[in-house]
mmCIF file of the N, C-alpha and C atoms, coordinates in Angstrom:
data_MODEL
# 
_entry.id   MODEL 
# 
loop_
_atom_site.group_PDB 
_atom_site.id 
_atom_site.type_symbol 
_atom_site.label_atom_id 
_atom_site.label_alt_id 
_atom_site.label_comp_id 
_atom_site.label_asym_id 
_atom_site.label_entity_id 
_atom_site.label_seq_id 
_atom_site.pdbx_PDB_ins_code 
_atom_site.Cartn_x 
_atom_site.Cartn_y 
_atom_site.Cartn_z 
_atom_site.occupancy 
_atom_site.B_iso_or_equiv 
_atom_site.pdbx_formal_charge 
_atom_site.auth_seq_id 
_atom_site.auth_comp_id 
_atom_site.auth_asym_id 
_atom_site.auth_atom_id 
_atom_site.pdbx_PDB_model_num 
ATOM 1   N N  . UNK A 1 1  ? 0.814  -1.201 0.000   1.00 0.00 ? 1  UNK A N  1 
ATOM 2   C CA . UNK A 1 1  ? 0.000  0.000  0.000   1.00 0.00 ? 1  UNK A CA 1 
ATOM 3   C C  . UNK A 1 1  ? 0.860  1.269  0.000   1.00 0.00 ? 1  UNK A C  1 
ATOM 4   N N  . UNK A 1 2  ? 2.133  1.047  -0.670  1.00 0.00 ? 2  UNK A N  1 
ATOM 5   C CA . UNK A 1 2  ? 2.816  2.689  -0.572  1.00 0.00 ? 2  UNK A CA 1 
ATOM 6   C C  . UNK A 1 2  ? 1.862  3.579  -1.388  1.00 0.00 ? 2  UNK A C  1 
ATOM 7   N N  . UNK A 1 3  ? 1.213  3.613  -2.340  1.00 0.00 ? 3  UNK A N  1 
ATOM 8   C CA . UNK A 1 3  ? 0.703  4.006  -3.343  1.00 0.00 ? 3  UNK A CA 1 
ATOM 9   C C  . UNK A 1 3  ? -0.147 5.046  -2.059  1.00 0.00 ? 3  UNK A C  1 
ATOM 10  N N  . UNK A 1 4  ? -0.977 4.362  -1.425  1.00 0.00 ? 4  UNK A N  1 
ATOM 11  C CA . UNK A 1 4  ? -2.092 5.178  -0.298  1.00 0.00 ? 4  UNK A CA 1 
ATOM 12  C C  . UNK A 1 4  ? -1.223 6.090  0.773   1.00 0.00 ? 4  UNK A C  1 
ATOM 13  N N  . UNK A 1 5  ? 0.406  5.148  1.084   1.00 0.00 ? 5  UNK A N  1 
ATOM 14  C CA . UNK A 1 5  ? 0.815  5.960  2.035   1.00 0.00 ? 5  UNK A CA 1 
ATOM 15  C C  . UNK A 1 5  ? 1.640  7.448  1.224   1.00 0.00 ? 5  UNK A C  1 
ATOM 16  N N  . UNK A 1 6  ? 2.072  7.001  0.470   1.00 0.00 ? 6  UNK A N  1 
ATOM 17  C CA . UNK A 1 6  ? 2.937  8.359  -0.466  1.00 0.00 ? 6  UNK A CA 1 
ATOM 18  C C  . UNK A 1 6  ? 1.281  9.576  -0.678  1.00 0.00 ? 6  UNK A C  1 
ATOM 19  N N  . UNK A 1 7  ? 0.403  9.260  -0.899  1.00 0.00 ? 7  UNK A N  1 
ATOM 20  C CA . UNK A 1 7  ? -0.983 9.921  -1.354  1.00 0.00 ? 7  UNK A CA 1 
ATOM 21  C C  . UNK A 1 7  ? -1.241 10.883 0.269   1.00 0.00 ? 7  UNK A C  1 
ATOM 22  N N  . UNK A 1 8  ? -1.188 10.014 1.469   1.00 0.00 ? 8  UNK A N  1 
ATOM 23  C CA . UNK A 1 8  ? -1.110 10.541 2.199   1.00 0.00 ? 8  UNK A CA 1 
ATOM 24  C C  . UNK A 1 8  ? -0.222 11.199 3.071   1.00 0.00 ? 8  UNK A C  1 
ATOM 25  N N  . UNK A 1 9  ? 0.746  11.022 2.626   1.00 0.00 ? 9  UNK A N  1 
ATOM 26  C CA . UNK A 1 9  ? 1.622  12.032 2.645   1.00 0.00 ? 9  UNK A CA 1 
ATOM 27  C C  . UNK A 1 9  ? 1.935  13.780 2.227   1.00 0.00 ? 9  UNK A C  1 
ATOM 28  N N  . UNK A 1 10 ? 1.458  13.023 1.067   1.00 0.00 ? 10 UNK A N  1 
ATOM 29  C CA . UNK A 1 10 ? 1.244  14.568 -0.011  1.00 0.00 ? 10 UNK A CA 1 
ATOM 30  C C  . UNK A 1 10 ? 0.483  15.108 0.147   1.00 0.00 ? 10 UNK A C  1 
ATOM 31  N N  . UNK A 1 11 ? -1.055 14.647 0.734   1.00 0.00 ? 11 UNK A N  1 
ATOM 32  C CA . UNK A 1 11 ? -2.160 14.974 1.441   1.00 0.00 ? 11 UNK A CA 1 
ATOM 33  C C  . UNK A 1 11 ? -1.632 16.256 2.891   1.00 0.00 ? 11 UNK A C  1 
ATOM 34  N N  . UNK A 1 12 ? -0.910 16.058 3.760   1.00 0.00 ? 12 UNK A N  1 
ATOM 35  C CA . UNK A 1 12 ? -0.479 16.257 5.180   1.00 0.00 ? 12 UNK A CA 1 
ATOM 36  C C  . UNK A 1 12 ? 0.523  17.594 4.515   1.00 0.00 ? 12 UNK A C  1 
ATOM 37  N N  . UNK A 1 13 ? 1.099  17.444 3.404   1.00 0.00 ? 13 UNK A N  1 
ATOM 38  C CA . UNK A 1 13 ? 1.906  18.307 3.425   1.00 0.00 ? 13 UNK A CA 1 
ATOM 39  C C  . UNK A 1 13 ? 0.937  19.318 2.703   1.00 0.00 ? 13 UNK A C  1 
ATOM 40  N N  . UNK A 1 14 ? 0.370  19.354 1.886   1.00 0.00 ? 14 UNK A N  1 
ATOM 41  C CA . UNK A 1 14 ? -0.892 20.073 0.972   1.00 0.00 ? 14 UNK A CA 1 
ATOM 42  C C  . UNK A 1 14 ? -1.980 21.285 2.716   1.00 0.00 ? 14 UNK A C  1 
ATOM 43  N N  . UNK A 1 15 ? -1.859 20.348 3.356   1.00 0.00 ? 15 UNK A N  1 
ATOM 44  C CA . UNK A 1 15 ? -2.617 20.845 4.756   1.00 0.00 ? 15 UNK A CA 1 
ATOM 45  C C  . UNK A 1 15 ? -2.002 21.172 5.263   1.00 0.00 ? 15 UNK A C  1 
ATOM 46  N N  . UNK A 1 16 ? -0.947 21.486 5.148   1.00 0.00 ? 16 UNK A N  1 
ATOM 47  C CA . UNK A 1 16 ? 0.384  22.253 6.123   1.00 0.00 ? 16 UNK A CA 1 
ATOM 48  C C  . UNK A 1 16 ? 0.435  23.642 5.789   1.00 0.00 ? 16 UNK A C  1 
ATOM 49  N N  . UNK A 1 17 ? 0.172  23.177 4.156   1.00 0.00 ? 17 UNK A N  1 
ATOM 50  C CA . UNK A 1 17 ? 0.153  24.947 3.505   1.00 0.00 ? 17 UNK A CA 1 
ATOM 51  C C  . UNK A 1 17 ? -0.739 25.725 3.757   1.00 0.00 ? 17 UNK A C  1 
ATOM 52  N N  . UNK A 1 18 ? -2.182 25.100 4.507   1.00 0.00 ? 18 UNK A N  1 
ATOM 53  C CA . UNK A 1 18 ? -3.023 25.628 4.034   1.00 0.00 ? 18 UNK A CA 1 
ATOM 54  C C  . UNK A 1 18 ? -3.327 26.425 5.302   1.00 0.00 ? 18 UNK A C  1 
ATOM 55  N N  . UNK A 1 19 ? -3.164 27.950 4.721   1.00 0.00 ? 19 UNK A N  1 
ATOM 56  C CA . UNK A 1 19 ? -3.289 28.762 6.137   1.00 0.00 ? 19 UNK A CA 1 
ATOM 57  C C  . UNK A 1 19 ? -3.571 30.683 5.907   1.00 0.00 ? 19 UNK A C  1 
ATOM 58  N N  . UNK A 1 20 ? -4.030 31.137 6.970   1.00 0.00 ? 20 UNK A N  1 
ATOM 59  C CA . UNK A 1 20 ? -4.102 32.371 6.757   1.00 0.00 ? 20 UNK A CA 1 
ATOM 60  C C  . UNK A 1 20 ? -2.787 32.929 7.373   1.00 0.00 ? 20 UNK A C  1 
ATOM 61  N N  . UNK A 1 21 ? -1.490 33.531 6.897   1.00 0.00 ? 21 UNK A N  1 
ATOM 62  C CA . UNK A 1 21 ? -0.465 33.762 7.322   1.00 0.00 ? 21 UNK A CA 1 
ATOM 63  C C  . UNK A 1 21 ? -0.489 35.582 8.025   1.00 0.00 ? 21 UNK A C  1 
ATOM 64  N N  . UNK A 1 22 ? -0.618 35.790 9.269   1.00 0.00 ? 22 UNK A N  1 
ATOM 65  C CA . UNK A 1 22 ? -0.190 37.228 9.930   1.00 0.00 ? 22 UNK A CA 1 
ATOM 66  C C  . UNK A 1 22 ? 1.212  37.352 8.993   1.00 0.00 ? 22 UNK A C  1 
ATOM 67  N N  . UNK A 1 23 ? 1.231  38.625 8.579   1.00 0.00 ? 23 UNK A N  1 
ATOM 68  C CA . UNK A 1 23 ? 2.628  38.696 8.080   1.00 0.00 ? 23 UNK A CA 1 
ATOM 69  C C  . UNK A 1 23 ? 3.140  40.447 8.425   1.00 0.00 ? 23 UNK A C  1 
ATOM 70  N N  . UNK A 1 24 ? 3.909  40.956 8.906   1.00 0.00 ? 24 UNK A N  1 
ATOM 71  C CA . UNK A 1 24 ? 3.929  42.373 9.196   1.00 0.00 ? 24 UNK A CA 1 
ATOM 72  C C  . UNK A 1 24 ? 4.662  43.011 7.787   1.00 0.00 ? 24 UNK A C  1 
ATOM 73  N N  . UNK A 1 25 ? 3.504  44.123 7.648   1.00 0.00 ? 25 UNK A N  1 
ATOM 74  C CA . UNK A 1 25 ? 3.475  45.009 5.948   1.00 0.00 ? 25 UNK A CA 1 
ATOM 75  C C  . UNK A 1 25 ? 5.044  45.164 6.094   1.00 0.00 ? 25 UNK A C  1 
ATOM 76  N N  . UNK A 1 26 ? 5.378  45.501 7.006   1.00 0.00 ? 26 UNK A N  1 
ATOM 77  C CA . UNK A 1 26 ? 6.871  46.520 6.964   1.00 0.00 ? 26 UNK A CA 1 
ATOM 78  C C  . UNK A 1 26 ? 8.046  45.318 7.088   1.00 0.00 ? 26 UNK A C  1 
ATOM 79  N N  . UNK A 1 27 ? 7.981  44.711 8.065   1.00 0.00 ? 27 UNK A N  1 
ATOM 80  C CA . UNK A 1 27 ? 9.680  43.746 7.817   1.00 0.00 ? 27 UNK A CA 1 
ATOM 81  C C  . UNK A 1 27 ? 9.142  42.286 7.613   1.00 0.00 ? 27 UNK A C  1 
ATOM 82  N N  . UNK A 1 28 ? 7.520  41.903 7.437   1.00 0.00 ? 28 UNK A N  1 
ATOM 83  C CA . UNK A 1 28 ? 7.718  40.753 7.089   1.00 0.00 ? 28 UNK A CA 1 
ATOM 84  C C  . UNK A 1 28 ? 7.940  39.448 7.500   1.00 0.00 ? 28 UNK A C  1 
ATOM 85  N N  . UNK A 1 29 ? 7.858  39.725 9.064   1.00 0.00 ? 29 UNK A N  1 
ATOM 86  C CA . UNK A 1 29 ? 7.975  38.578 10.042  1.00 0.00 ? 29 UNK A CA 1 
ATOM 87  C C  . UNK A 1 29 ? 6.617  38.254 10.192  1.00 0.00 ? 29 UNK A C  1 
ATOM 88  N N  . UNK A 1 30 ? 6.323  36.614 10.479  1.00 0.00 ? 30 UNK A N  1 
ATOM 89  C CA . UNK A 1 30 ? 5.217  36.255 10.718  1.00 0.00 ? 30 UNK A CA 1 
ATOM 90  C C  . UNK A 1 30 ? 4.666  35.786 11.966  1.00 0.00 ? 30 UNK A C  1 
ATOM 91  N N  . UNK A 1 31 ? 3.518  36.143 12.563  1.00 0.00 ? 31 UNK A N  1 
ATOM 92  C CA . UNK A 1 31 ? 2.853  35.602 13.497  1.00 0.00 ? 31 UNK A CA 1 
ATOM 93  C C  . UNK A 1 31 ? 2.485  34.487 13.927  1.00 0.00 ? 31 UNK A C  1 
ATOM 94  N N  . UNK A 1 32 ? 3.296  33.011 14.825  1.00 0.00 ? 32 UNK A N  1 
ATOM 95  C CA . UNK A 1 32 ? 2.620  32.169 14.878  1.00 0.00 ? 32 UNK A CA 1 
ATOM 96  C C  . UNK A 1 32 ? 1.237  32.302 15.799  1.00 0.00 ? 32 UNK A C  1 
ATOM 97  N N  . UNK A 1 33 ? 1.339  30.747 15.753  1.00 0.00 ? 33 UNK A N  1 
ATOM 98  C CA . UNK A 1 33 ? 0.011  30.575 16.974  1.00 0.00 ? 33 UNK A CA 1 
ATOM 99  C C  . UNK A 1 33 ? -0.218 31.172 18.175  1.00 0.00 ? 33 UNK A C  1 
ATOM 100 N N  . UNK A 1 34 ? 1.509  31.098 18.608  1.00 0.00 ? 34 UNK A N  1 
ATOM 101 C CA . UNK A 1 34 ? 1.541  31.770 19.943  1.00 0.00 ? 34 UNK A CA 1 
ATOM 102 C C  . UNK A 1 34 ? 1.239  33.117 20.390  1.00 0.00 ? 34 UNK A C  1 
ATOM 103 N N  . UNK A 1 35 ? 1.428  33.625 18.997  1.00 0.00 ? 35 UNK A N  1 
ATOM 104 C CA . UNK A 1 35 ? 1.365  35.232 19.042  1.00 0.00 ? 35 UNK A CA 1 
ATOM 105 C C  . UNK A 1 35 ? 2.878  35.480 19.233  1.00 0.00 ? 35 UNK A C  1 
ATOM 106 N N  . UNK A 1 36 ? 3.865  34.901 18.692  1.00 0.00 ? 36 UNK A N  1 
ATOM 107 C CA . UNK A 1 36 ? 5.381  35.183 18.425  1.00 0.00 ? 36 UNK A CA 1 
ATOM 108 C C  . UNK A 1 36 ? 5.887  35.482 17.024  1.00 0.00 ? 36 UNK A C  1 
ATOM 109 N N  . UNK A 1 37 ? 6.458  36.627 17.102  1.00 0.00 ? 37 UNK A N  1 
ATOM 110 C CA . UNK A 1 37 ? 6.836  37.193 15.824  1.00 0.00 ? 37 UNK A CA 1 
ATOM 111 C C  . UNK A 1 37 ? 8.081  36.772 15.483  1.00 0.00 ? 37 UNK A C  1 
ATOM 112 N N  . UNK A 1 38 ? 8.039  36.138 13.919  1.00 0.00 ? 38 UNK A N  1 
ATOM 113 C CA . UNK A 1 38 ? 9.348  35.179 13.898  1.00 0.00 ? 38 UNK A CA 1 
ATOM 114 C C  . UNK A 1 38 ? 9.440  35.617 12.163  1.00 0.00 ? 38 UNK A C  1 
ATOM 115 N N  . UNK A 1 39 ? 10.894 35.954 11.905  1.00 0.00 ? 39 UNK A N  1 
ATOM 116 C CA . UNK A 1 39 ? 11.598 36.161 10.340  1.00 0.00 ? 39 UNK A CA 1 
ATOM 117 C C  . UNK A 1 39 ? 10.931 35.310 9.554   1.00 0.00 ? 39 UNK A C  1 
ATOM 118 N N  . UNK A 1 40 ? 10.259 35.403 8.806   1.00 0.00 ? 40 UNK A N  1 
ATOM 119 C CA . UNK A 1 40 ? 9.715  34.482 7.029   1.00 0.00 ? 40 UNK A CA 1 
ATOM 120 C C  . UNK A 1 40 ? 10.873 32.973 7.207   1.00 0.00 ? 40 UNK A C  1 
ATOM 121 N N  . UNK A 1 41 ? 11.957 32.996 7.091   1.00 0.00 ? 41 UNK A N  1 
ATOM 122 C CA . UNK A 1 41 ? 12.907 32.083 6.947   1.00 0.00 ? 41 UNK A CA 1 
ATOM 123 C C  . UNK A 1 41 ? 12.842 31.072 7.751   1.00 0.00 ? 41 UNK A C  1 
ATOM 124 N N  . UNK A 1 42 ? 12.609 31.531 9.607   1.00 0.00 ? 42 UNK A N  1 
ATOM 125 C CA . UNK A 1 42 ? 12.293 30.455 10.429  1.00 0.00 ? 42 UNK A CA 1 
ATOM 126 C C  . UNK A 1 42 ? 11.087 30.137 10.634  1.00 0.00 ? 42 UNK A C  1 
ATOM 127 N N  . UNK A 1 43 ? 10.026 30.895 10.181  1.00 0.00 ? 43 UNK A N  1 
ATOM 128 C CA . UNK A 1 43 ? 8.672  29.957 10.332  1.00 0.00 ? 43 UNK A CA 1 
ATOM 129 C C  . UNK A 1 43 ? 8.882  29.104 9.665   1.00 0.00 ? 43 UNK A C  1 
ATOM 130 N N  . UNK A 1 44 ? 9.181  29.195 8.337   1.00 0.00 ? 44 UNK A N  1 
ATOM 131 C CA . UNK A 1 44 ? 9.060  28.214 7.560   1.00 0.00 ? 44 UNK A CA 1 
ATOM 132 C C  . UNK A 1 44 ? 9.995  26.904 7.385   1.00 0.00 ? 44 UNK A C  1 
ATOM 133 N N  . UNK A 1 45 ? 10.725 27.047 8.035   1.00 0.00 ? 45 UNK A N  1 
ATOM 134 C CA . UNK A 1 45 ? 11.628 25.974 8.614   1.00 0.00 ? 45 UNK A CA 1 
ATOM 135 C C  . UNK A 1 45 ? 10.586 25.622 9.484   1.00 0.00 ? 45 UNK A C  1 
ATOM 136 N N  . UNK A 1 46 ? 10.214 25.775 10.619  1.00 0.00 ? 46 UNK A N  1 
ATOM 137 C CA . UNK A 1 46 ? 10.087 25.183 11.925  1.00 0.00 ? 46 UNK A CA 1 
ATOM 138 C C  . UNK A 1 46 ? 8.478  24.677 11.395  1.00 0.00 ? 46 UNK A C  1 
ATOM 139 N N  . UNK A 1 47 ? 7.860  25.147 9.866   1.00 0.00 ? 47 UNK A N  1 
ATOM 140 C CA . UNK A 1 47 ? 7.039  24.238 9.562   1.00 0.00 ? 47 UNK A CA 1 
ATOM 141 C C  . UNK A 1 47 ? 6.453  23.883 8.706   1.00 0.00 ? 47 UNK A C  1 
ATOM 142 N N  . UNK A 1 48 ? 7.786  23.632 7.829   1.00 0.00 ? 48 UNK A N  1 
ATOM 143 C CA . UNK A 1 48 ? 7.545  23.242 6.744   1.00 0.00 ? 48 UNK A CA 1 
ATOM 144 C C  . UNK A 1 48 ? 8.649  22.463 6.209   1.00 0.00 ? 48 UNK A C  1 
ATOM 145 N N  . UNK A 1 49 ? 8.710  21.830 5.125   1.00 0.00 ? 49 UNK A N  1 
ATOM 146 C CA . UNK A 1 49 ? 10.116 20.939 4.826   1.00 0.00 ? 49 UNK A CA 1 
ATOM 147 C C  . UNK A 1 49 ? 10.906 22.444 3.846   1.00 0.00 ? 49 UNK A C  1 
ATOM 148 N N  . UNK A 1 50 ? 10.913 23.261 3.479   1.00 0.00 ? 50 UNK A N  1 
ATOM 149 C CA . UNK A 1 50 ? 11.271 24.537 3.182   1.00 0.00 ? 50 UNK A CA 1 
ATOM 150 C C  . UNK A 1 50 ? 12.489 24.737 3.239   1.00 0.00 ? 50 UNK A C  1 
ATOM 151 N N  . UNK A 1 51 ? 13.437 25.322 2.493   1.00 0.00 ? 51 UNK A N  1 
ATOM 152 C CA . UNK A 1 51 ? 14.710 25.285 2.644   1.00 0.00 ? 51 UNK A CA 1 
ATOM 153 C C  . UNK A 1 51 ? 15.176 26.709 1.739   1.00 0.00 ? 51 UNK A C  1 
ATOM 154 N N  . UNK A 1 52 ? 16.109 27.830 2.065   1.00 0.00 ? 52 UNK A N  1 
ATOM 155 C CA . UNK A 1 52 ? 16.177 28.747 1.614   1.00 0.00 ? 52 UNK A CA 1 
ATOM 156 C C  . UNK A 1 52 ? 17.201 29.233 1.178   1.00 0.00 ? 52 UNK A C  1 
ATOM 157 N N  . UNK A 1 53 ? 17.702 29.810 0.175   1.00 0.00 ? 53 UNK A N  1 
ATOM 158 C CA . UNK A 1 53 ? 19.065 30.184 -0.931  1.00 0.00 ? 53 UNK A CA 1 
ATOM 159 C C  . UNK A 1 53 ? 18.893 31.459 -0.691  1.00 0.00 ? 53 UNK A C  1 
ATOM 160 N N  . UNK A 1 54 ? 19.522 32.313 -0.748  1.00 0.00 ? 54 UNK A N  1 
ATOM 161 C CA . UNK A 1 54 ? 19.374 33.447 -0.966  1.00 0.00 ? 54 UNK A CA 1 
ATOM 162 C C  . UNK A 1 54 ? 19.702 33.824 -1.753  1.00 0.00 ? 54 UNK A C  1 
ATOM 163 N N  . UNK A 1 55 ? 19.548 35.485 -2.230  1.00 0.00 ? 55 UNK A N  1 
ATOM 164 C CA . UNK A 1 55 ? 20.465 36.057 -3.270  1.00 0.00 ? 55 UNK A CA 1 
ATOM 165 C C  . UNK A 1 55 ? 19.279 37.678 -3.443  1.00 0.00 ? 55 UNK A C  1 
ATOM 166 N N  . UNK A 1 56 ? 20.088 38.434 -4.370  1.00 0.00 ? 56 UNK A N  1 
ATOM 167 C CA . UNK A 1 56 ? 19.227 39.289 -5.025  1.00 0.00 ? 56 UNK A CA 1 
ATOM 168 C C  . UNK A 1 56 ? 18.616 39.191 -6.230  1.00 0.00 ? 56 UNK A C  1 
ATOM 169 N N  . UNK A 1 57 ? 17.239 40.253 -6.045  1.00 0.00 ? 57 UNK A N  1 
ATOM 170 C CA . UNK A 1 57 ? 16.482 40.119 -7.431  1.00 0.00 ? 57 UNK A CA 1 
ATOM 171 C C  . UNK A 1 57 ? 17.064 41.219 -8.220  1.00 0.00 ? 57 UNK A C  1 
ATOM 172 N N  . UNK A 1 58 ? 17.063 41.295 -9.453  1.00 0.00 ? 58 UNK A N  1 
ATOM 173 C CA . UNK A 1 58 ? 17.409 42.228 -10.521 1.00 0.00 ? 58 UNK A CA 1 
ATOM 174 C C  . UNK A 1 58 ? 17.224 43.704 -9.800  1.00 0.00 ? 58 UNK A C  1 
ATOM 175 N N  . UNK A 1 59 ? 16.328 44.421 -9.511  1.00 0.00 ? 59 UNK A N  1 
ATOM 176 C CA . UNK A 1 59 ? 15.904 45.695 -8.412  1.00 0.00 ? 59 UNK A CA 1 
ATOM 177 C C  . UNK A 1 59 ? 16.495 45.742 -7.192  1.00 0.00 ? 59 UNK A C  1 
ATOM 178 N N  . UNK A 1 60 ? 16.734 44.819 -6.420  1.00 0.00 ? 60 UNK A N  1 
ATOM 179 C CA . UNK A 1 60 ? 17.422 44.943 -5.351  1.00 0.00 ? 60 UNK A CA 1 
ATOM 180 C C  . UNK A 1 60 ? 18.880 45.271 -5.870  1.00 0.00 ? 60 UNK A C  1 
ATOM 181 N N  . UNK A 1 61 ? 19.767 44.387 -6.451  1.00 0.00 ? 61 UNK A N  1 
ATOM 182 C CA . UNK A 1 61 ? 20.822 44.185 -6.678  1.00 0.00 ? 61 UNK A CA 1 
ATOM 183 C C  . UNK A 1 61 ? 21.586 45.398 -7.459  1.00 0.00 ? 61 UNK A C  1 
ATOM 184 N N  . UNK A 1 62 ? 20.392 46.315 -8.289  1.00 0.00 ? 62 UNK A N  1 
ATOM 185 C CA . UNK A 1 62 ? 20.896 47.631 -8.916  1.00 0.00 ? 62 UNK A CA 1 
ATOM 186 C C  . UNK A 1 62 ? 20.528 48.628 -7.852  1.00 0.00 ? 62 UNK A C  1 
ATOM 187 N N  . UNK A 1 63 ? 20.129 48.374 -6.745  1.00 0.00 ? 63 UNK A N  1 
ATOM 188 C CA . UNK A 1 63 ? 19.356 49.559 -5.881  1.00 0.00 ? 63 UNK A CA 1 
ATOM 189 C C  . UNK A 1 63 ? 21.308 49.407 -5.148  1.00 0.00 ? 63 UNK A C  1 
ATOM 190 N N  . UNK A 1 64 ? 21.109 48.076 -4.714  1.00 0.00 ? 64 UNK A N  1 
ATOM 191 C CA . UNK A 1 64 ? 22.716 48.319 -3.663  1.00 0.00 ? 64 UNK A CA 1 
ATOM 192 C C  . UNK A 1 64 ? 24.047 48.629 -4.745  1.00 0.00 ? 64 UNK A C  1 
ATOM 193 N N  . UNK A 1 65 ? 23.175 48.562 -5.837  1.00 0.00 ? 65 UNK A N  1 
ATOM 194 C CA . UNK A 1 65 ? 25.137 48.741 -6.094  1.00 0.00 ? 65 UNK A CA 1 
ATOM 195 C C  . UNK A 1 65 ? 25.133 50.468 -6.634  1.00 0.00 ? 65 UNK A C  1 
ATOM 196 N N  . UNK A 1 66 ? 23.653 50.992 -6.386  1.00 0.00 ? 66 UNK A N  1 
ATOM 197 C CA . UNK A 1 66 ? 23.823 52.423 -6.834  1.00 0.00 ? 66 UNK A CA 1 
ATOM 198 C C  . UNK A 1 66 ? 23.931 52.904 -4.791  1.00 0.00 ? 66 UNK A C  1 
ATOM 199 N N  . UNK A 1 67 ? 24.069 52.019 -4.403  1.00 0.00 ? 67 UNK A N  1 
ATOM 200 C CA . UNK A 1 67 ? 23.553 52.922 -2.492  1.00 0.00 ? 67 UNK A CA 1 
ATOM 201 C C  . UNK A 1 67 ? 25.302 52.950 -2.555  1.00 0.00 ? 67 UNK A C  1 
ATOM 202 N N  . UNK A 1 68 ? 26.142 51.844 -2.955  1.00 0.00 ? 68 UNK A N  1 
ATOM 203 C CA . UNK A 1 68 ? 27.574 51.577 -3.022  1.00 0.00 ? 68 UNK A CA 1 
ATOM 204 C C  . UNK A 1 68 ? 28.107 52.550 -3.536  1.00 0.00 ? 68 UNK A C  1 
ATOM 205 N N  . UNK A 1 69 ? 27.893 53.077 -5.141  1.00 0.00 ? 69 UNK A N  1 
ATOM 206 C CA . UNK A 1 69 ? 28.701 53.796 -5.590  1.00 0.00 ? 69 UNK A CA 1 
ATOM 207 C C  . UNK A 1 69 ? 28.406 55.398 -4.843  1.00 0.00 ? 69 UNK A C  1 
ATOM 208 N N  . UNK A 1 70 ? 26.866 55.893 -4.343  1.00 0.00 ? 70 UNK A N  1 
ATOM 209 C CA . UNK A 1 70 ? 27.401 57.014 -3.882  1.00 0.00 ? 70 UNK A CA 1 
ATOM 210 C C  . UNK A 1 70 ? 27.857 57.293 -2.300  1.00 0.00 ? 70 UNK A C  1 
ATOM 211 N N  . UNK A 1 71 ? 28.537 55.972 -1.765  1.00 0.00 ? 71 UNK A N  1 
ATOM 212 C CA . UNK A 1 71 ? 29.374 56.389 -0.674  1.00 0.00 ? 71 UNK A CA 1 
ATOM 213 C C  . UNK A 1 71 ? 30.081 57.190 -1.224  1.00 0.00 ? 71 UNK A C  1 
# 
């Protein structure tokens, strides 16, 4: 029966996502259950299988290198 257990699996993780997320407009940290305000990066670690790379987007990456050149 892997066929039912892999199904329910994918099931559990599908219901993991499924949520109304507190998120603060300005830096973006989210609200758990507890009412604890925690960085985007570690909620989603602490609940989710989620894993995170970083880097810049095209706009970010020309914003810092114009904040750079007028030191």
């Amino acid at each position: 029966m892997k066929l039912i257990e892999d199904l329910e699996r994918a099931m559990s993780h599908v219901e993991r996502l499924k949520a109304l997320l507190p998120i603060c407009a300005r830096c973006k940290k989210i609200r758990d259950d507890k009412g604890v305000w925690q960085q985007l990066e570690a909620y989603f670690r602490n609940h989710s299988e989620v894993e995170f790379s970083h880097s810049l987007c095209p706009e970010c990456s020309q914003q810092s290198h114009s904040e750079l050149e007028a030191m």
